[in-house]
C-alpha positions as CSV (number, residue, x, y, z in Angstrom):
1,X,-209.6,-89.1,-18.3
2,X,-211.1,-86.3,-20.1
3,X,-212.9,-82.9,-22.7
4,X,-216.0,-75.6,-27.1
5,X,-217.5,-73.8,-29.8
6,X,-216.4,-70.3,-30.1
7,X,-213.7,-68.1,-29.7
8,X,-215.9,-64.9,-27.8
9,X,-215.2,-62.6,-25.5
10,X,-214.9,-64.9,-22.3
11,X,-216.0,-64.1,-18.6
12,X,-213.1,-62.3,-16.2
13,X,-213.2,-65.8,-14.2
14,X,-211.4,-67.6,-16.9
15,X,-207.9,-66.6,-18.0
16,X,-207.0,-69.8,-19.8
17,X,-207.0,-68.5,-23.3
18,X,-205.8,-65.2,-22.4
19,X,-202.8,-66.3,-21.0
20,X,-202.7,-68.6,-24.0
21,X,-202.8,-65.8,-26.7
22,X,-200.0,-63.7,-24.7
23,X,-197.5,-66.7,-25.3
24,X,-198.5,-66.9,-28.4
25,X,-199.0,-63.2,-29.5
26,X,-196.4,-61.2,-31.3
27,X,-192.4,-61.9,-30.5
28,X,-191.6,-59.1,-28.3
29,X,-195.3,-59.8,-26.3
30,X,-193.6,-62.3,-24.2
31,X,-190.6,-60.4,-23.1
32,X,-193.0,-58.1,-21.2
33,X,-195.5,-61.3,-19.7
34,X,-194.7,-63.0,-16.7
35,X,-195.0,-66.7,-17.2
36,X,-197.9,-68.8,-16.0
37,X,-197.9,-70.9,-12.8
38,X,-199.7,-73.4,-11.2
39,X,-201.2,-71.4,-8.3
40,X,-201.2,-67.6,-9.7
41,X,-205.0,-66.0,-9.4
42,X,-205.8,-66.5,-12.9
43,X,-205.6,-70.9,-12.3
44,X,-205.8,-71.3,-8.5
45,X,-209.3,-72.3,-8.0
46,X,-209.8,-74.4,-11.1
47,X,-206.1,-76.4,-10.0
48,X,-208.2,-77.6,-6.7
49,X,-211.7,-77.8,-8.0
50,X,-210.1,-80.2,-10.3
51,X,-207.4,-82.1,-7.5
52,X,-210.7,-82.3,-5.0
53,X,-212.7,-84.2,-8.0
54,X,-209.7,-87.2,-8.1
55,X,-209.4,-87.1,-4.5
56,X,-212.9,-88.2,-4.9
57,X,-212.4,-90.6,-7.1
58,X,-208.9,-91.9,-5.7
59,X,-210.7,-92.6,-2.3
60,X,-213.3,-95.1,-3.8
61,X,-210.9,-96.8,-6.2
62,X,-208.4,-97.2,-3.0
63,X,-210.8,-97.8,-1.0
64,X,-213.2,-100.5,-2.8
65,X,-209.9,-102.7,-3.9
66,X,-209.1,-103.0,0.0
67,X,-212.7,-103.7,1.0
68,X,-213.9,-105.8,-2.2
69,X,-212.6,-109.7,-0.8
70,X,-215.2,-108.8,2.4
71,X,-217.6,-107.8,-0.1
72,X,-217.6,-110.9,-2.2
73,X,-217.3,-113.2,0.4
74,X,-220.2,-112.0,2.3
75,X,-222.2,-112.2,-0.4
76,X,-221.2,-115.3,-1.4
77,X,-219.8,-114.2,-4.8
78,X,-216.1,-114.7,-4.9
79,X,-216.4,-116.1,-8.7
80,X,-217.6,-112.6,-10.0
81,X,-214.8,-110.7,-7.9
82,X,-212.9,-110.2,-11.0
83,X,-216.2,-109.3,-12.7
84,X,-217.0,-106.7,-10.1
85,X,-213.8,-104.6,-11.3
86,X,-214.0,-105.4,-15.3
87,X,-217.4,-104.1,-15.2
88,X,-216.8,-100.8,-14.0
89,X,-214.4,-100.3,-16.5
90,X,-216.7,-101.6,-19.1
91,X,-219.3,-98.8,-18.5
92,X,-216.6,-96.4,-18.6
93,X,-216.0,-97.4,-21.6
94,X,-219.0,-95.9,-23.0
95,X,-219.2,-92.5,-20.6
96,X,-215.8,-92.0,-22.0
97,X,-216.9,-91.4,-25.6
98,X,-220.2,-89.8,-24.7
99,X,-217.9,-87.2,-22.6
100,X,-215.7,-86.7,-25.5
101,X,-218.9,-86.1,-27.9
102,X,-220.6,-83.8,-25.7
103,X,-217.4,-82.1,-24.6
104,X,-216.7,-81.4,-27.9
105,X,-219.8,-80.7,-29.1
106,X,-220.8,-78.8,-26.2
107,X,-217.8,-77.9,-23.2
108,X,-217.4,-80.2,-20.5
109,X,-220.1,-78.8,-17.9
110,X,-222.4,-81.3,-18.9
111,X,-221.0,-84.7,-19.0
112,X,-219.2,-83.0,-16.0
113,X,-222.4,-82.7,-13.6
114,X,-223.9,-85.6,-14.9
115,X,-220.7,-87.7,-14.0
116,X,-221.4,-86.8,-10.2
117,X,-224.9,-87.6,-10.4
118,X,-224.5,-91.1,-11.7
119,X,-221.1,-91.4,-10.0
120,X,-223.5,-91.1,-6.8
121,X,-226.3,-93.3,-7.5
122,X,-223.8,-95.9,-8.1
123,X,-222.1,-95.7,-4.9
124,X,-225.9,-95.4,-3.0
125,X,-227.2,-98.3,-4.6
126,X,-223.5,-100.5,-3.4
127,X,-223.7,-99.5,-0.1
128,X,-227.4,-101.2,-0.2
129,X,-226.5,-104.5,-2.3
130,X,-228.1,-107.2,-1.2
131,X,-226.9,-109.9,-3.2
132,X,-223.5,-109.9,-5.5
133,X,-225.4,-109.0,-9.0
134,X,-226.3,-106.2,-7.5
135,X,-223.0,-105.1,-6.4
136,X,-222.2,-105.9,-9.7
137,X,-224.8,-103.8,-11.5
138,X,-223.7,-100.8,-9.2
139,X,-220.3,-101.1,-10.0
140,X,-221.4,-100.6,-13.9
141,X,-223.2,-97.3,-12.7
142,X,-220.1,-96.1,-11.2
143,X,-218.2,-97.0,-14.1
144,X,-220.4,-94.8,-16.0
145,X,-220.2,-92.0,-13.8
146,X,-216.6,-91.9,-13.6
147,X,-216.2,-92.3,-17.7
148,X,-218.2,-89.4,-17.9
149,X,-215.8,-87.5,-15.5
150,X,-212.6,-88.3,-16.4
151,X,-212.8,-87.4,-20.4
152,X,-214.5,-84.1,-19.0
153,X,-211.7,-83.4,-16.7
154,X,-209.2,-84.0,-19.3
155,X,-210.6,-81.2,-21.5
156,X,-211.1,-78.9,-18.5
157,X,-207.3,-78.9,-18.5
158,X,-207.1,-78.7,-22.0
159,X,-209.2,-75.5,-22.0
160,X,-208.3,-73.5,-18.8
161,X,-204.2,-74.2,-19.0
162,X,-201.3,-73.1,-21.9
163,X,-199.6,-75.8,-23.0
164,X,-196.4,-75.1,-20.3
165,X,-198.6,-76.0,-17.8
166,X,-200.3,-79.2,-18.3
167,X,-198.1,-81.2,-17.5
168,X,-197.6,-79.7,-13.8
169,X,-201.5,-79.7,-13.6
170,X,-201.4,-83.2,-14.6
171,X,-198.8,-83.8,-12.0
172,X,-200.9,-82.0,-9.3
173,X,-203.8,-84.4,-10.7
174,X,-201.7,-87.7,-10.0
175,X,-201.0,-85.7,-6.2
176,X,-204.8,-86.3,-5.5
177,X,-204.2,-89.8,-5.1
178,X,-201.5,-89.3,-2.5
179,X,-204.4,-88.8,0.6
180,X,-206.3,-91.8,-0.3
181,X,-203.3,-93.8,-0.8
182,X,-202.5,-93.1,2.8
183,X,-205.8,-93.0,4.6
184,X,-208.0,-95.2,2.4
185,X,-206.5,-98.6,3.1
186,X,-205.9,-98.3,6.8
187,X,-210.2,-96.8,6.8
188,X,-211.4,-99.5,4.3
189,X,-210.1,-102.3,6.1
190,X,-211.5,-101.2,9.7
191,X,-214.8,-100.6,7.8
192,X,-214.8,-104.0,6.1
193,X,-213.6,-106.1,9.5
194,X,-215.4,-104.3,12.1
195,X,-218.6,-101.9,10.9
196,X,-219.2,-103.6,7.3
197,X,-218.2,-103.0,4.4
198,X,-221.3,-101.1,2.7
199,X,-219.7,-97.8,4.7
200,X,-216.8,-97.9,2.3
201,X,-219.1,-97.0,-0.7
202,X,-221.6,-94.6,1.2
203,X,-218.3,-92.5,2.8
204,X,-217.5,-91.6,-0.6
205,X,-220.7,-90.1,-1.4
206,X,-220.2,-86.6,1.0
207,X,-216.8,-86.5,-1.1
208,X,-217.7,-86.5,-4.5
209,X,-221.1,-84.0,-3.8
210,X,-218.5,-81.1,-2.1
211,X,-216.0,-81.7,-4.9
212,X,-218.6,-81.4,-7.5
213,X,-220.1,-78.0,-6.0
214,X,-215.8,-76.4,-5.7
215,X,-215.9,-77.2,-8.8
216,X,-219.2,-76.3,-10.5
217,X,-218.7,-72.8,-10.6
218,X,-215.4,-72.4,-12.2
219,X,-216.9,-74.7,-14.9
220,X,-219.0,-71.8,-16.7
221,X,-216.6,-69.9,-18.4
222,X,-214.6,-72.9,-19.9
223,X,-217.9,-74.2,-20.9
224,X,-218.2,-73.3,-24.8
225,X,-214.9,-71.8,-25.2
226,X,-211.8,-72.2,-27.3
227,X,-212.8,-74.6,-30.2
228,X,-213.3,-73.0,-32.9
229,X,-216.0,-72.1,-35.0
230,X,-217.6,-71.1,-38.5
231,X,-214.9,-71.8,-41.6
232,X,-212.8,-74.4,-42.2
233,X,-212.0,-74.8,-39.0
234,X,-215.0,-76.0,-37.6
235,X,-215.7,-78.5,-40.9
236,X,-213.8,-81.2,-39.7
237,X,-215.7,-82.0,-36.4
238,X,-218.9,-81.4,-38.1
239,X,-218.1,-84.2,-40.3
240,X,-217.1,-86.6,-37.9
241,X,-219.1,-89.8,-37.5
242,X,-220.4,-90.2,-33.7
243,X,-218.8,-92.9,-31.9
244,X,-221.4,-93.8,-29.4
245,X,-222.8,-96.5,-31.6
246,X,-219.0,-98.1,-32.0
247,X,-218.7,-97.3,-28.0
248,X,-222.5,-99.2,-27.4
249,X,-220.9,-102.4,-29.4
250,X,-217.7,-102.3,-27.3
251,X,-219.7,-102.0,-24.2
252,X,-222.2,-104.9,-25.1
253,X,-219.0,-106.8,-26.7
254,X,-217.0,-106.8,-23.9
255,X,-219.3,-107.4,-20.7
256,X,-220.3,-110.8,-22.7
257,X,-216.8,-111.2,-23.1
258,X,-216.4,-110.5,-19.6
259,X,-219.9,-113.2,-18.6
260,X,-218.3,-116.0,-21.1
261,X,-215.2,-116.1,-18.9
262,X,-217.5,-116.0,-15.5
263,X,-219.7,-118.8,-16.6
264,X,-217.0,-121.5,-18.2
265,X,-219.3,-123.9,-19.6
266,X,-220.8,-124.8,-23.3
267,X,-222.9,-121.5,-22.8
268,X,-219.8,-119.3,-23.0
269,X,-218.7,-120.1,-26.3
270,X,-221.8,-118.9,-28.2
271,X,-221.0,-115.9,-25.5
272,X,-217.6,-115.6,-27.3
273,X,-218.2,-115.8,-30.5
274,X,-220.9,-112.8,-29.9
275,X,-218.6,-110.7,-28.5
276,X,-216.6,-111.0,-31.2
277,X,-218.7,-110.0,-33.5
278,X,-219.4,-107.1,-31.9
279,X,-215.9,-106.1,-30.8
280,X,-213.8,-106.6,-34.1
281,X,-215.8,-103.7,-36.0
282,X,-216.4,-101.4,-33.0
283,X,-213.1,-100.6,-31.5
284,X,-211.0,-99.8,-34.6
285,X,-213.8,-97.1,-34.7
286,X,-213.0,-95.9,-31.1
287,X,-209.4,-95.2,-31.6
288,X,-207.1,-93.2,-33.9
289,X,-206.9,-94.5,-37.4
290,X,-203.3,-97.0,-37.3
291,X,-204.0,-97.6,-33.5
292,X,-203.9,-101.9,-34.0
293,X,-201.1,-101.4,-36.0
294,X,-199.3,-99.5,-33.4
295,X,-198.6,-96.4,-36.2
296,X,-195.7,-93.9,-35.0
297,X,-197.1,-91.1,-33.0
298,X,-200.5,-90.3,-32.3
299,X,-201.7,-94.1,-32.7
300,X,-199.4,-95.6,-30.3
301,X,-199.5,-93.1,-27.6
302,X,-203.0,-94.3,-27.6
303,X,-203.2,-97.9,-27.7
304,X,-199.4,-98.2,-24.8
305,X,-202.3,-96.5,-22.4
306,X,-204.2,-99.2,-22.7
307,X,-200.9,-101.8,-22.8
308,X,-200.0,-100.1,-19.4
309,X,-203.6,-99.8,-17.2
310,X,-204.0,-103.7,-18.6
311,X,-200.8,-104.8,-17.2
312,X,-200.6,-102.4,-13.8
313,X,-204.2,-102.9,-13.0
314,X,-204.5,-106.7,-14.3
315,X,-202.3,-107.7,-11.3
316,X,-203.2,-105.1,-8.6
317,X,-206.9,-106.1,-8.3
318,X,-205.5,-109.4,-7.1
319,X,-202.6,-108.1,-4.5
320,X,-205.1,-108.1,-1.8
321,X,-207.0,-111.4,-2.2
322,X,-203.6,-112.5,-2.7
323,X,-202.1,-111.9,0.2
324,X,-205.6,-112.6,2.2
325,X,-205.6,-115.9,0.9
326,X,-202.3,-117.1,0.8
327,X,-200.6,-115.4,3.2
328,X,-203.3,-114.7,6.1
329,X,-202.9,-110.8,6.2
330,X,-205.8,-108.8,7.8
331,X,-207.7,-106.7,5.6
332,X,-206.1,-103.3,6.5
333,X,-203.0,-104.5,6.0
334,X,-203.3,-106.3,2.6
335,X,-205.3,-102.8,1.0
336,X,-202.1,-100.9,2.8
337,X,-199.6,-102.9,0.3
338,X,-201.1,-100.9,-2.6
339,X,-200.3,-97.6,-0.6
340,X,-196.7,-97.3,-1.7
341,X,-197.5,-97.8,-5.3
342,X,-200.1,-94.3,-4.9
343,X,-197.4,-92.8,-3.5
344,X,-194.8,-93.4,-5.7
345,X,-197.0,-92.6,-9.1
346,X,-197.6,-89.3,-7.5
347,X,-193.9,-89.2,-7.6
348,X,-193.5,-90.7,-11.0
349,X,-195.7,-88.3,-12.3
350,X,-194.1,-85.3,-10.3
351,X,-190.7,-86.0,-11.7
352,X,-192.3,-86.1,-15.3
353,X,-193.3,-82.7,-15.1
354,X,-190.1,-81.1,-14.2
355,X,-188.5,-79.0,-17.0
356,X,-185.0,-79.6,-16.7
357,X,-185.3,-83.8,-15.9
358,X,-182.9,-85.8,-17.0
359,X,-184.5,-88.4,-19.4
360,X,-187.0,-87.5,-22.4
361,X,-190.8,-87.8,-22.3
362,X,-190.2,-91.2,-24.9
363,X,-187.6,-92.3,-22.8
364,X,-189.8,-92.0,-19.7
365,X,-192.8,-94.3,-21.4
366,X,-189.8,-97.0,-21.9
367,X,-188.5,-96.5,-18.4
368,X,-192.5,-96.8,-16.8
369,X,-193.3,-100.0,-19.1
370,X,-189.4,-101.2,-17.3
371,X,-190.1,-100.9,-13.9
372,X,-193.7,-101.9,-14.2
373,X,-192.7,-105.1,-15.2
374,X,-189.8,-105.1,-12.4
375,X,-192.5,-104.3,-9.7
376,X,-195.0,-107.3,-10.6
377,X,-192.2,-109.5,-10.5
378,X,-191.1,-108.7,-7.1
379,X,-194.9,-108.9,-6.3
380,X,-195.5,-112.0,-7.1
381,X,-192.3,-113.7,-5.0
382,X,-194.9,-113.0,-2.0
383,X,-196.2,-116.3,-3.0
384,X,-193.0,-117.9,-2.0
385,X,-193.9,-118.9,2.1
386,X,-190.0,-117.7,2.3
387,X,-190.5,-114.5,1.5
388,X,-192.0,-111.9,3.3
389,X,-195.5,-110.4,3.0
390,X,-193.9,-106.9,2.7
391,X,-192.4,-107.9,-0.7
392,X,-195.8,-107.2,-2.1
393,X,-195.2,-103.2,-0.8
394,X,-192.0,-102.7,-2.2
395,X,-193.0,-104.5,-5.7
396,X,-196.0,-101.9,-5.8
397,X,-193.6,-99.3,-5.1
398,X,-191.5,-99.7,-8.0
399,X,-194.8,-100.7,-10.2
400,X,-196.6,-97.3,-8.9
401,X,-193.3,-95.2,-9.8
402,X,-193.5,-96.7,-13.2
403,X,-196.9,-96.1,-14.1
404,X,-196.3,-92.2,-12.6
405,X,-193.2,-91.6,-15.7
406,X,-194.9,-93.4,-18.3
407,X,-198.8,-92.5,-18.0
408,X,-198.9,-89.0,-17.5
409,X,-195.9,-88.8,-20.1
410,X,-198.7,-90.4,-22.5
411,X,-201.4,-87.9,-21.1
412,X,-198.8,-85.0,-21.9
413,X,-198.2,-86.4,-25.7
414,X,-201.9,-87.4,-26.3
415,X,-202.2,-83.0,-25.9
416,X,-199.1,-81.7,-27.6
417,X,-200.3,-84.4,-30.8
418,X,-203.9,-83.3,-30.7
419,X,-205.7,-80.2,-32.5
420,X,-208.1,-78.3,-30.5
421,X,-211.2,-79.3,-32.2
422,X,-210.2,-82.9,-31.8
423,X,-209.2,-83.0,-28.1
424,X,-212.2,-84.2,-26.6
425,X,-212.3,-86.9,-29.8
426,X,-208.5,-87.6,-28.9
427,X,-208.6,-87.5,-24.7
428,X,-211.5,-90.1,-24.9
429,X,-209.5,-92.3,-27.5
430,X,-207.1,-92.4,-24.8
431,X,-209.2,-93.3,-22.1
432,X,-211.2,-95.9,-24.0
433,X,-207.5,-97.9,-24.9
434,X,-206.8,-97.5,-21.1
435,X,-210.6,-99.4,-20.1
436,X,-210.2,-101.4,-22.7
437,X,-206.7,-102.8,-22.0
438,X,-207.5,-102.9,-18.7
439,X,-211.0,-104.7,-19.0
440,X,-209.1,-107.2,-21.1
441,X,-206.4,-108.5,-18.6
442,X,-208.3,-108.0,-15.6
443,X,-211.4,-109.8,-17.3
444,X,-209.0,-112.4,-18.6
445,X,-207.3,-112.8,-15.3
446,X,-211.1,-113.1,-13.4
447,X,-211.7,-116.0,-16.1
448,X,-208.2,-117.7,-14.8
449,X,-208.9,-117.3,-11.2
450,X,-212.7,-118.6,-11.7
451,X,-211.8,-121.6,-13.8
452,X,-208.6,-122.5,-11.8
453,X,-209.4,-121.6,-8.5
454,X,-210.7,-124.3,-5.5
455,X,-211.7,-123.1,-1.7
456,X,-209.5,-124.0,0.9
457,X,-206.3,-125.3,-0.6
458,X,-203.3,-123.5,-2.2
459,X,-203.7,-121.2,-5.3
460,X,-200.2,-120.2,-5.7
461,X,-200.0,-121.1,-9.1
462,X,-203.3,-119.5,-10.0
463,X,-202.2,-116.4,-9.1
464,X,-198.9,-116.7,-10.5
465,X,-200.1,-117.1,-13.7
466,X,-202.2,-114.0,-13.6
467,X,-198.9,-111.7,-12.3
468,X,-197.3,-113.5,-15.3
469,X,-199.4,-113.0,-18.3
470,X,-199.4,-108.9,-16.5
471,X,-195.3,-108.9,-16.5
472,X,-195.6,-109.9,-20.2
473,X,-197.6,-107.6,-21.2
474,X,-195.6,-104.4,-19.6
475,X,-192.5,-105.9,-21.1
476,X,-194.4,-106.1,-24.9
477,X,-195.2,-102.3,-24.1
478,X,-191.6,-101.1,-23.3
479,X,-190.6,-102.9,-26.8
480,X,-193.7,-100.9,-28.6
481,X,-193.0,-97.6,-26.8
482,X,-190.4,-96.2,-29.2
483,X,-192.8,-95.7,-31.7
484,X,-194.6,-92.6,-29.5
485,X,-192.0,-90.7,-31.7
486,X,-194.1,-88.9,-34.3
């Protein structure tokens, strides 16, 4: 989620590398500097400019998994539900690397406005969809939109916060989900049963325009700064070969992958075979040289992000429909079973941040892979008519709490690993493994559910297979994850 070129004199407004050189001045400099915090003058505004952006963002993530079985069935296009997720995260795909390119290239500002702007189009042109490819085709605007922003808001913190800091800024980024995660369900759901569900996309758009103008203005004086430039220093990005091209093929590569497994007939294995071509030489290029090879340090931090989205989000797409279809719920209430697992990430990623916790930051992306395998497995005993609906709750509690320790642990190495000048390059590397991995289960588990799936009679199997290939896969990352050790 995230992303200048000089090392000026900066405006008063920004105190990010000032602060930055007094920890890093001479010896006796710090014993006469107060420490940086969270909320002191210097980072105040820019900690809630960039908190009100994910609250955006939280709300129509929240908000669109509670209300996206209405959707689909009203539009008679419950065979590209999976689709409607994968896609989004297809198209982020590519606004990740632009972001980290232009972020890099040029500060974050940018990518950062132009997020919004697409970010809104996409939820305008939802909230008007008349049939299910449209839905569709606005999702992949979104997905753009919020590419774009997430790689830019990863640099933000990268520029305006000393080291000693990020991780409580990331921890008061995870906090922005803690709202929606308590709101948006409960809304979504009376939207979707009794207005309609097109208000769940157009509520979001008020959001995401105030958050953008907080934010705006604290954006100027990060814009441009702190990578450095002339020298030697600034040879090694100029050499760097752009990755939009690789980030085009991915793209292209993986929505036919993602079509192939929609369609299921003779058409998709042409489909295939195409998106294999395309995907086998672009995403080596996307990620850290060693990445498929999971290569100690920097590599692997990158590729368990995507091990972990794939795995978490692979399954919790399908909680609701789940427990709509097989159990009965109501719409609120099947959306509010994901509430819990905000809640506890927020707390995850709280406890992460703390300087005197008891386990290590490697031993906190074991412990997250652990209990995210522990909480899709309770999850999925919902489909068992003995056990009660609320299962579903408490699985995505422990899953949530999980994914709180070990993502923003990742978020915190990805930093500490990365040069300046390659931060933006790094922080989109990052987000690309997390799209990635998470376009592959979820597409893979839309392609089970389409294939497999018949109207009207039990699916319990269907979905149990999806939860299982997703409890699998968090249990390969907790073997993988002690090779984050550089």
């Amino acid at each position: 989620m995230v992303e200048c070129m000089s090392v000026t004199t900066e405006p008063p407004t920004v105190h990010r590398d000032s602060t930055l050189d007094q920890e890093r001045a001479a010896p006796g400099a710090a014993d006469h500097v107060a420490p940086p915090r969270l909320f002191d003058s210097a980072h105040r505004s820019t900690v809630l400019g960039v908190v009100g952006v994910v609250v955006a963002l939280a709300f129509e993530a929240i908000a669109v998994a509670t209300a996206m079985p209405v959707a689909a069935r009203e539009l008679h296009g419950l065979r590209s539900y999976g689709l409607a997720f994968s896609i989004f995260l297809t198209t982020s795909l590519l606004g990740m690397v632009t972001a980290g390119e232009v972020s890099d290239r040029r500060g974050p500002v940018v990518p950062f406005v132009s997020a919004s702007a697409i970010f809104a189009a996409g939820l305008a042109l939802a909230g008007a969809a008349p049939t299910m490819w449209v839905l569709v085709v606005a999702r992949g605007l979104q997905g753009f939109g919020a590419g774009l922003n997430i790689v830019s808001l990863y640099v933000v913190v990268a520029r305006a916060f000393p080291e000693s800091l990020r991780p409580r800024v990331f921890s008061a980024m995870s906090s922005g989900w803690i709202l929606p995660a308590l709101v948006g369900p409960p809304i979504a759901g009376l939207l979707a049963d009794h207005v309609s569900w097109r208000w769940v996309f157009l509520g979001v758009l008020p959001l995401i325009v105030i958050a953008t103008a907080l934010i705006l203005p604290r954006l100027r004086g990060i814009d441009g700064a702190s990578v450095p430039t002339g020298g030697d220093a600034a040879a090694p990005t100029a050499r760097k070969r752009s990755r939009l091209v690789p980030a085009l093929g991915a793209a292209v590569g993986t929505g036919l992958l993602q079509y192939a497994g929609q369609l299921l007939t003779w058409v998709s294995l042409p489909l295939l075979v195409a998106a294999l071509v395309l995907l086998v030489p672009s995403v080596p290029r996307l990620l850290p040289p060693g990445a498929l090879r999971f290569a100690r340090g920097l590599p692997t931090v990158v590729v368990l992000r995507g091990v972990f989205a794939g795995a978490f989000f692979g399954a919790e797409v399908f909680v609701p429909l789940l427990l709509i279809e097989q159990r009965g719920l109501a719409t609120t209430l099947a959306g509010a079973s994901l509430t819990g697992g905000a809640l506890t990430w927020s707390l995850g990623s709280w406890y992460q941040g703390r300087p005197h916790r008891r386990f290590s930051r490697n031993q906190l992306v074991t412990l997250g892979f652990i209990l995210v395998a522990v909480g899709i497995a309770i999850t999925s005993t919902v489909l068992a008519s003995a056990m009660p609906p609320f299962m579903a709750a408490i699985g995505w509690l422990v899953a949530g709490l999980g994914m709180g320790l070990g993502i923003t642990s990742l978020s915190v190495l990805l930093l500490e690993l990365s040069p300046i000048e390659d931060q933006g390059a790094n922080a989109a590397a990052m987000q690309v493994s997390d799209a990635f991995g998470s376009i592959v289960l979820i597409g893979a588990a839309g392609a089970i559910f389409a294939g497999l799936h018949t109207a009207g009679q039990d699916n319990s199997g269907v979905f149990l297979l999806i939860f299982g290939v997703s409890t699998l896969v968090a249990v390969a990352g907790a073997v993988i994850s002690p090779r984050v050790r550089a």
